[in-house]
TORDRENDO-494200 format. One record per residue (C-alpha): residue number from 1; residue in three letters; x, y, z. Coordinates in nm, 4 decimals, m for minus. Each point is the difference from the previous one (the first is absolute). Layout:
BEGIN
R;seq;type;c1;c2;c3
R;NUM;ALA;X;Y;Z
...
//
This chain:
BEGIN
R;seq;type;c1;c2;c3
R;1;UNK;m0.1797;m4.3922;m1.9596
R;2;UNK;0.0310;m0.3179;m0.2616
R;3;UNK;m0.1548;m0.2834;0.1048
R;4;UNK;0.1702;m0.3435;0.0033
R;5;UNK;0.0342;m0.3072;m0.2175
R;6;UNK;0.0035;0.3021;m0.2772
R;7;UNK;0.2287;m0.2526;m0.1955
R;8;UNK;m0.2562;m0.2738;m0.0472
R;9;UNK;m0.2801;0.2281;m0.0203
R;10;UNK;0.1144;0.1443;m0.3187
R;11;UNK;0.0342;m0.3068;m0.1542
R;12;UNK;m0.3653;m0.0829;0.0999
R;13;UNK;m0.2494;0.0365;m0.3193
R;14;UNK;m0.1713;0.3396;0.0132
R;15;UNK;m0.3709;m0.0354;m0.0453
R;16;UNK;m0.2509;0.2334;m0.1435
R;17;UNK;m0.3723;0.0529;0.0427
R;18;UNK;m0.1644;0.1435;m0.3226
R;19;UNK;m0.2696;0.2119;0.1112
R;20;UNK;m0.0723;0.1813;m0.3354
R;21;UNK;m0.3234;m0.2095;m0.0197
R;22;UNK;m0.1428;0.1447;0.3494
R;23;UNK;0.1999;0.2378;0.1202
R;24;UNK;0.0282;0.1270;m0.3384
R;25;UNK;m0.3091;0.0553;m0.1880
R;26;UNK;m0.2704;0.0458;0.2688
R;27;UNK;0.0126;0.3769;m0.0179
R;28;UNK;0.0302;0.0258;m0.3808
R;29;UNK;m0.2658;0.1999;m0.1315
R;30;UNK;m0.1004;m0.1810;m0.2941
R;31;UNK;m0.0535;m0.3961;0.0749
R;32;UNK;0.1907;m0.2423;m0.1838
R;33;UNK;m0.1799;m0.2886;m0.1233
R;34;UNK;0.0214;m0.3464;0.1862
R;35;UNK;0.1226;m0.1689;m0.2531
R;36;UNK;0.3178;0.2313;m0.0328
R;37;UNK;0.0492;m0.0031;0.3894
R;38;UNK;0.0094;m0.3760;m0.0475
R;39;UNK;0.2111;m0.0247;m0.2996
R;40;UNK;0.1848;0.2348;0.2246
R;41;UNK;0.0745;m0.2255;0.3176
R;42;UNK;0.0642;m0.2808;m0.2624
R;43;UNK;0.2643;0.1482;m0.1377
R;44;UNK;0.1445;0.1139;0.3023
R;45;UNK;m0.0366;m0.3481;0.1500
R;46;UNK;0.2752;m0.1014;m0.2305
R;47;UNK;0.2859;0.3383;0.0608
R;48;UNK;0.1239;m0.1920;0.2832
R;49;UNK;m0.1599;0.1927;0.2994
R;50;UNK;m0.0936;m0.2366;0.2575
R;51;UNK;m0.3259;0.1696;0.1388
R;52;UNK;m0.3053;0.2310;m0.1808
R;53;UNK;m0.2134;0.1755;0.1886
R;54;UNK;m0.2836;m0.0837;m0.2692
R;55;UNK;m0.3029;0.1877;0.1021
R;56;UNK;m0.1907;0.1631;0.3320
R;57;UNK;m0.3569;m0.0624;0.1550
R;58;UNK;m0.0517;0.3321;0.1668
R;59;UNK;m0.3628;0.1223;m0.1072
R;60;UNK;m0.0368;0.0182;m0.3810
R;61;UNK;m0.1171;0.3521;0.0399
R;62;UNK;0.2929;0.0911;0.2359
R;63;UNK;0.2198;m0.1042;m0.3003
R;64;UNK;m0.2102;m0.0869;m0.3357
R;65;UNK;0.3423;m0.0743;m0.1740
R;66;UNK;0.0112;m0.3015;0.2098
R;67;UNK;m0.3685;m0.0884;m0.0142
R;68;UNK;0.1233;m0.3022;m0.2130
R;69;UNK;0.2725;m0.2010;0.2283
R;70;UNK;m0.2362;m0.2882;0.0611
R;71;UNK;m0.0479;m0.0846;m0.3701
R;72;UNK;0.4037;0.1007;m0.0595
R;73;UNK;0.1769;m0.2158;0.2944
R;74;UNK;m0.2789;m0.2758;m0.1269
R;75;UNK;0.0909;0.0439;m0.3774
R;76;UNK;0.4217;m0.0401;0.0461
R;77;UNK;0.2316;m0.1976;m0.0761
R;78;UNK;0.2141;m0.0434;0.3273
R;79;UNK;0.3267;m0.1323;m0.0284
R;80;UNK;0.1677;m0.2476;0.2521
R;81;UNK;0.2312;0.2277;0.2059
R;82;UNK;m0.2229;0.3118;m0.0429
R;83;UNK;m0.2140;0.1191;0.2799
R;84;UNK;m0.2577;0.2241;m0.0662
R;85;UNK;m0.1664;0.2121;0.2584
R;86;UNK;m0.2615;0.2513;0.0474
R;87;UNK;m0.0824;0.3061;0.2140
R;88;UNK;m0.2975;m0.0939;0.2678
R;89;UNK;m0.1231;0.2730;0.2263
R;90;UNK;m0.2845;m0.2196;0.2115
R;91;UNK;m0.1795;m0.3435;m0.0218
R;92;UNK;m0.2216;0.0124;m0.2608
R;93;UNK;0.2997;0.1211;m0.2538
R;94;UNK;0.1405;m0.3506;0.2139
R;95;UNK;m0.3046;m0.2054;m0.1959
R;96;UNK;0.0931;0.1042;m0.2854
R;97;UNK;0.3810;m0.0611;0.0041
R;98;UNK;m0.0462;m0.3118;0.1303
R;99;UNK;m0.2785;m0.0839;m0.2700
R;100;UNK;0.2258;0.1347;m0.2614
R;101;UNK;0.2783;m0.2095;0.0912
R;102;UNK;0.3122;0.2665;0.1354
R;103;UNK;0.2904;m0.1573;0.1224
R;104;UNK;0.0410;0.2610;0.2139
R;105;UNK;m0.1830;0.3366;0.1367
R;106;UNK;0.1681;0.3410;0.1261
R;107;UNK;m0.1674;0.2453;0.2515
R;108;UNK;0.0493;0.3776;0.0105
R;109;UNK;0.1631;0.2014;0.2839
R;110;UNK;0.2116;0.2752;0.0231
R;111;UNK;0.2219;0.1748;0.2933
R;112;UNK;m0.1603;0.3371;0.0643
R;113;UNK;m0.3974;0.0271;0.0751
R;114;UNK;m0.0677;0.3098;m0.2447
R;115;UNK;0.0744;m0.2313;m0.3135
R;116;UNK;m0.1775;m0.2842;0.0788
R;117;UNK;m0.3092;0.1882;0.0648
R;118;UNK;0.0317;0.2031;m0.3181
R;119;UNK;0.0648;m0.3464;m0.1334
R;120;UNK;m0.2368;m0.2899;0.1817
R;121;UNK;m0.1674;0.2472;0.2125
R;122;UNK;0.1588;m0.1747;0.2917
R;123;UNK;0.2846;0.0713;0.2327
R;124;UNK;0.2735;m0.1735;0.0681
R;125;UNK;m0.1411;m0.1754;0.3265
R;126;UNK;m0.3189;m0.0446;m0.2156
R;127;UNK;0.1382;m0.1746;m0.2802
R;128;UNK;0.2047;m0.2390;0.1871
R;129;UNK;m0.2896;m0.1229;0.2224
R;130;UNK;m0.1993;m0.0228;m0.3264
R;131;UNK;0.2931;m0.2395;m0.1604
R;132;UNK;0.0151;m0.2447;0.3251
R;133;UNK;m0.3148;m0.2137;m0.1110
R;134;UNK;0.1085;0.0569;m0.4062
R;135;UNK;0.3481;m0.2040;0.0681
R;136;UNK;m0.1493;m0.2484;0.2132
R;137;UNK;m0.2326;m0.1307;m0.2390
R;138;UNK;0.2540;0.0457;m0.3217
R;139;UNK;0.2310;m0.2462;0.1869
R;140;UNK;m0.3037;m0.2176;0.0822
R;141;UNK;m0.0356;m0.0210;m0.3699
R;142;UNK;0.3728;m0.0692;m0.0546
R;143;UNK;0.0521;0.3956;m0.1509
R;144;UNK;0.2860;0.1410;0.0571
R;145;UNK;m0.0138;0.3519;0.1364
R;146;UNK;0.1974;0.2981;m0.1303
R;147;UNK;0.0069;0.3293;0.2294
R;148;UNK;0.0118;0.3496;m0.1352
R;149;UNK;0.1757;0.2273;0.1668
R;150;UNK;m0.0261;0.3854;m0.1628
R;151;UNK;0.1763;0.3132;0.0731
R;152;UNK;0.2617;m0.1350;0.1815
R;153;UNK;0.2340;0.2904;m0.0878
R;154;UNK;m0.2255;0.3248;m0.0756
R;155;UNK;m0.3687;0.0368;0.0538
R;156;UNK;m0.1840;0.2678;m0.2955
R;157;UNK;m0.1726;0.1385;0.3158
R;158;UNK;0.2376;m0.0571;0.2937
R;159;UNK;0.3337;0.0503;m0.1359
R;160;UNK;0.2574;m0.2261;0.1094
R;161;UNK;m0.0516;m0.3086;0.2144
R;162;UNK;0.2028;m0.1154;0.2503
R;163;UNK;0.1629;m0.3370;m0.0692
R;164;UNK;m0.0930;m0.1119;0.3446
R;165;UNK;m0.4081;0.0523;m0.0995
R;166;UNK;0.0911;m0.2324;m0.2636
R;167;UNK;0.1493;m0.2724;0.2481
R;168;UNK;m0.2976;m0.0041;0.1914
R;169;UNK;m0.2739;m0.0429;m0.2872
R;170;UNK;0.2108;m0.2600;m0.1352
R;171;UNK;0.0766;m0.1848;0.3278
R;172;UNK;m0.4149;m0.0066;0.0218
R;173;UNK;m0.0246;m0.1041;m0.3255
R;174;UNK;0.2315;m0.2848;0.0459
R;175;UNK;m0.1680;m0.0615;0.3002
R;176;UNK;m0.3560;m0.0951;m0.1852
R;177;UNK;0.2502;m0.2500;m0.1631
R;178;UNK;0.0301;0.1390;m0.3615
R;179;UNK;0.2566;m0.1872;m0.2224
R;180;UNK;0.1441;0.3120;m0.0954
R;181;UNK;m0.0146;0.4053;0.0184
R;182;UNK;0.0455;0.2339;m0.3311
R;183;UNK;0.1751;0.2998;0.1083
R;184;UNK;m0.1442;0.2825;m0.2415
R;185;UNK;0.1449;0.3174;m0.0183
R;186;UNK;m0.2547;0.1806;m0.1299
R;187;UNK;0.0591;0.3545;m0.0620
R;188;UNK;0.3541;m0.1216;m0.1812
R;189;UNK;0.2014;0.2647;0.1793
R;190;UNK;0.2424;m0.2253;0.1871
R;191;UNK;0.3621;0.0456;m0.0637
R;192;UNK;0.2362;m0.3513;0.0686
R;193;UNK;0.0440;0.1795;0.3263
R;194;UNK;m0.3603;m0.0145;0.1141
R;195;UNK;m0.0171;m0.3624;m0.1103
R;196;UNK;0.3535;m0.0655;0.2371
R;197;UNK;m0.2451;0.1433;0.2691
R;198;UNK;m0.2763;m0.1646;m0.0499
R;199;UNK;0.2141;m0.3547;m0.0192
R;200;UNK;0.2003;0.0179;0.2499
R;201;UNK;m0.2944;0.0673;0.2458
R;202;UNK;m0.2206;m0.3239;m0.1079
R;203;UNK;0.2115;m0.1995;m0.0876
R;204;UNK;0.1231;m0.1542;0.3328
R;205;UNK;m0.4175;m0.0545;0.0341
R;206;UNK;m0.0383;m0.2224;m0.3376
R;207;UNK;0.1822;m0.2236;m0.2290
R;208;UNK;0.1063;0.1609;m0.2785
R;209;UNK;m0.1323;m0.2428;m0.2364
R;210;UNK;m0.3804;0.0805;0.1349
R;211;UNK;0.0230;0.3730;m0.1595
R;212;UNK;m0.0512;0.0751;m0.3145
R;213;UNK;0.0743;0.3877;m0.1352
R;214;UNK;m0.2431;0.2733;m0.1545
R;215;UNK;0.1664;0.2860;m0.1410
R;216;UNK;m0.1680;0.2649;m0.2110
R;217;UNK;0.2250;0.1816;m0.2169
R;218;UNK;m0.1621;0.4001;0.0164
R;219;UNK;0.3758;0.1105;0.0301
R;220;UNK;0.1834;m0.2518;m0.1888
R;221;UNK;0.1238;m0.1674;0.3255
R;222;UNK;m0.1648;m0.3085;m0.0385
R;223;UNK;0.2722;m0.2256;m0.1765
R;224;UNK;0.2699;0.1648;0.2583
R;225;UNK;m0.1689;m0.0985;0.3204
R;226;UNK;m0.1139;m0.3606;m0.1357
R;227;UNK;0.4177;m0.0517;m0.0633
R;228;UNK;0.0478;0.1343;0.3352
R;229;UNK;m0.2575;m0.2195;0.1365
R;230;UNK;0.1445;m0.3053;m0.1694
R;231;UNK;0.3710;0.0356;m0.0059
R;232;UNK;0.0517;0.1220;0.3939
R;233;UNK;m0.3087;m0.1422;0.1460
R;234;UNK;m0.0344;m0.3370;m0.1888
R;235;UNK;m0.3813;0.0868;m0.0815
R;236;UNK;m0.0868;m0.2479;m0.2734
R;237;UNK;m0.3471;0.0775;m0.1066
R;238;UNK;m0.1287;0.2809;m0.1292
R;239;UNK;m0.3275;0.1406;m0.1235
R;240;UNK;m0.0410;0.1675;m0.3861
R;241;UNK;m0.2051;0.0564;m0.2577
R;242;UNK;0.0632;m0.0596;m0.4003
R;243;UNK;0.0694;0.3753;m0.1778
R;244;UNK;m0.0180;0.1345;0.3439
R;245;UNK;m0.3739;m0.0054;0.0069
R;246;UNK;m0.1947;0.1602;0.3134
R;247;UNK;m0.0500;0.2561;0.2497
R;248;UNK;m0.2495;0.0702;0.2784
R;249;UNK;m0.2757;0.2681;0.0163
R;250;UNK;0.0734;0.0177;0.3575
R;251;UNK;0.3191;0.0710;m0.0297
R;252;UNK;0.0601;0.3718;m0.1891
R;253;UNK;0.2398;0.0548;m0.2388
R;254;UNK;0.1778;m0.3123;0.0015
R;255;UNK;0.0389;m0.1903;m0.2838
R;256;UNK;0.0109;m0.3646;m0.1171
R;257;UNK;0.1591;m0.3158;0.1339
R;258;UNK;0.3957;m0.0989;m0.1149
R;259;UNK;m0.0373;m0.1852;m0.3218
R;260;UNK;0.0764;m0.3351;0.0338
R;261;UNK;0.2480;m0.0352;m0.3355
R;262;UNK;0.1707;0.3282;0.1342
R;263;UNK;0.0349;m0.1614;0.3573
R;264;UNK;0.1136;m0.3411;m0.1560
R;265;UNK;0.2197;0.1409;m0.1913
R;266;UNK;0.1747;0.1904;0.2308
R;267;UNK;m0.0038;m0.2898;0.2596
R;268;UNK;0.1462;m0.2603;m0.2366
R;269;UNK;0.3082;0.2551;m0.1299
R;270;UNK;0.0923;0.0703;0.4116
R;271;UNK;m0.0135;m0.3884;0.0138
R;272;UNK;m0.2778;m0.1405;0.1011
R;273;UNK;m0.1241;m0.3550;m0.1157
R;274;UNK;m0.3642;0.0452;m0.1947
R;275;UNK;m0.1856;m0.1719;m0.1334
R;276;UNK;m0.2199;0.2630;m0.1679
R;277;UNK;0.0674;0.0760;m0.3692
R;278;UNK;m0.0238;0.3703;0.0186
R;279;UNK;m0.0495;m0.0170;m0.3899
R;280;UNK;m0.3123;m0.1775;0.0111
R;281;UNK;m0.1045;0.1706;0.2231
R;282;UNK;0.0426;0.3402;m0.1926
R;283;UNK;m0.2217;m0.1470;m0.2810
R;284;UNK;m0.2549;m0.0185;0.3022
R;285;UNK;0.0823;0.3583;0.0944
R;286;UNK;m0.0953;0.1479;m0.3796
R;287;UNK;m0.2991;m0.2353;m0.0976
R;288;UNK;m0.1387;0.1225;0.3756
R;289;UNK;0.0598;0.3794;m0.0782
R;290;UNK;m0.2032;m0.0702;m0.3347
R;291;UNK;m0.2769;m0.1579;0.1882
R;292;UNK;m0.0118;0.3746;0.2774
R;293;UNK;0.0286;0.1908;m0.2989
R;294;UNK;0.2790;0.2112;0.1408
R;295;UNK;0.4369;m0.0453;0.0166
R;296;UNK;0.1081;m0.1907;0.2744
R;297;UNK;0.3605;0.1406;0.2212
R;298;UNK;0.1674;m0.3331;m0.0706
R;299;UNK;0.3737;0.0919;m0.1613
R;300;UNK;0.0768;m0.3673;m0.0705
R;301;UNK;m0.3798;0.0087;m0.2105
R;302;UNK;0.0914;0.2756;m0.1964
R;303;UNK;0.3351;m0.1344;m0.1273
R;304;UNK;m0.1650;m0.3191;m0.0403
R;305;UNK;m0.2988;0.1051;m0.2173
R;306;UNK;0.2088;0.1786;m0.2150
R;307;UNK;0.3149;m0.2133;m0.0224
R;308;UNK;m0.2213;m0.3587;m0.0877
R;309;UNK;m0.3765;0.0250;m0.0161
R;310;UNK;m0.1615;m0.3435;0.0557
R;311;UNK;m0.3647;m0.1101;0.1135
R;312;UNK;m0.0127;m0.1446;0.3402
R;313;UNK;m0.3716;m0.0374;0.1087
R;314;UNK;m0.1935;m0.2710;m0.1870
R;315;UNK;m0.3711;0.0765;0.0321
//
C-alpha cells in the first residue's frame, strides 16, 4: 500500500546518519587511536551527512573501544548543520553526554525480549521503563532524543517478528516523546517485501519523517529495501556507516551495516536529492579500513581507492 504525498516526498532531501564512529567501531578488536576516530568524524563532518553518531557512554569495560567518547565529542570540530549524537544506556552515561557537549543522545531497544536481554540484559518492558526518566531529563537539557528500534524484521533468536510487535514498541516509544525511532533490521535478512510489511503497518501510527532506516546488508539486500523504503514509502532518512563498517555480537552471522557511499550512490542515480558526496566519503571508507587493519565491504571504496587515491584525514 503506497502512502500519499509520494510526489513531494521524493523531492524532500534524504538525510543520513553516519554511525561508523559508534555503531561502527565499538566491537573492533583492536582499538583505534582517538586521534584517528577524531580525524575521523572531522572528515566526515564535511561529506555532507547531516548527523554522526560520534561516540557512546555505555561502561568503558562494556565497550573499551569507546572508552574515549568524552575526550573525542570534546576534541571535534562540529560543523553548523551537523548533529552529533551518542548512544546513552542510563543517567550517569547522561552526565557525561551532557558534560561532553552531544547535541543529541539515542537509547537502545529492540522488538523481541530474547535480544535485548542478550543485548542490555533487559526486556523489552524493562528497557522502556528504564528510558522514561533518560528522555525526560535529555529534553530538560535541550537534547534531542533518538530511539532505537532493533530487529524489527528477524530476531537471531526468535525468527521473524511480527510487524504489529513493532507498532506497539514504537507507539511506546513515541509515547515517552522521542524525536524520532531508528528502525534496525538487524539480522539483514529482509527482502523489499518484508520492509512493505513492516511500513505499511506503522506507518498510519507515525510521520514518516520521524523514522529513520537501519538495514544491515548480510544478504546483499540492504541497498534494495532502502530504495524501496524511499521511492514507495517517501522514507527520507536513513541510517549507514562509511565502507559498510559494523555488526553486532548479539546478532549471529550477520554482517555489517550498508555503506554509506554504496547507499548514496544508489539513492542519488534512482533520483534522490543529496547532499552527501559519496566520493568523500569513500576516502573515509579506505583511510577507516587502514585504521581496523582489515578490508571494509564498501564497493564504491574499492573503486575509489584504486581509481584516485587521495588523503582525507588530517591528523
Amino acid at each position: 500500500m503506497l502512502q500519499a504525498g509520494l510526489h513531494n516526498s521524493r523531492r524532500a532531501s534524504v538525510r543520513i546518519t553516519e554511525v561508523s564512529p559508534r555503531d561502527g567501531l565499538q566491537y573492533e578488536p583492536e582499538f583505534v587511536p582517538t586521534l584517528r576516530k577524531i580525524s575521523l568524524i572531522n572528515a566526515l563532518s564535511r561529506t555532507g551527512v547531516t548527523e554522526i553518531e560520534a561516540g557512546s557512554f555505555v561502561s568503558p569495560a562494556a565497550v573499551p573501544q569507546l572508552a574515549d567518547s568524552d575526550e573525542v565529542l570534546r576534541a571535534i570540530d562540529r560543523i553548523p548543520g551537523v548533529t552529533y549524537s551518542a548512544l546513552v544506556p542510563n543517567e550517569r552515561g547522561l552526565e557525561r553526554a551532557r558534560a561532553a557537549g552531544v547535541d543529541k543522545i539515542a537509547v537502545f531497544t529492540a522488538a523481541s525480549d530474547s535480544f535485548t536481554r542478550h543485548n542490555i540484559k533487559a526486556t523489552v518492558q524493562e528497557s522502556l521503563v528504564r528510558f522514561r526518566p533518560l528522555v525526560a531529563a535529555a529534553k530538560r537539557d535541550g537534547m534531542a532524543v533518538r530511539a532505537y528500534l532493533s530487529t524489527v524484521v528477524f530476531c537471531p533468536y526468535e525468527g521473524r517478528v511480527p510487524p504489529t510487535q513493532v507498532r506497539d514498541v514504537m507507539d511506546r516509544l513515541l509515547d515517552l516523546a522521542v524525536d524520532d525511532i531508528s528502525l534496525g533490521e538487524t539480522v539483514g535478512r529482509a527482502s523489499p517485501t518484508d520492509i512493505r510489511k513492516l511500513l505499511d503497518t506503522v506507518l498510519p501510527h507515525v510521520e514518516p519523517a520521524r523514522l529513520s532506516l537501519h538495514f544491515h546488508d548480510t544478504y546483499g539486500m540492504a541497498i534494495a529495501n532502502a530504495l524501496t523504503a524511499w521511492w514507495d514509502y517517501g522514507i527520507t532518512a536513513f541510517d549507514a556507516s562509511a565502507g559498510g563498517l559494523g555488526g553486532c555480537p548479539y546478532a549471529p552471522g550477520a554482517s555489517g551495516n550498508v555503506a554509506t557511499e554504496d547507499l548514496v550512490f544508489a539513492l542519488k542515480a534512482t533520483g534522490a536529492d543529496m547532499p552527501v558526496d559519496e566520493r568523500l566519503v569513500a576516502v573515509c571508507a579506505h583511510q577507516l579500513g587502514d585504521a581496523v587493519r582489515h578490508p571494509l565491504n564498501s564497493r564504491l571504496s574499492q573503486l575509489h581507492h584504486r581509481d584516485k587515491p587521495q588523503p582525507a584525514w588530517r591528523e
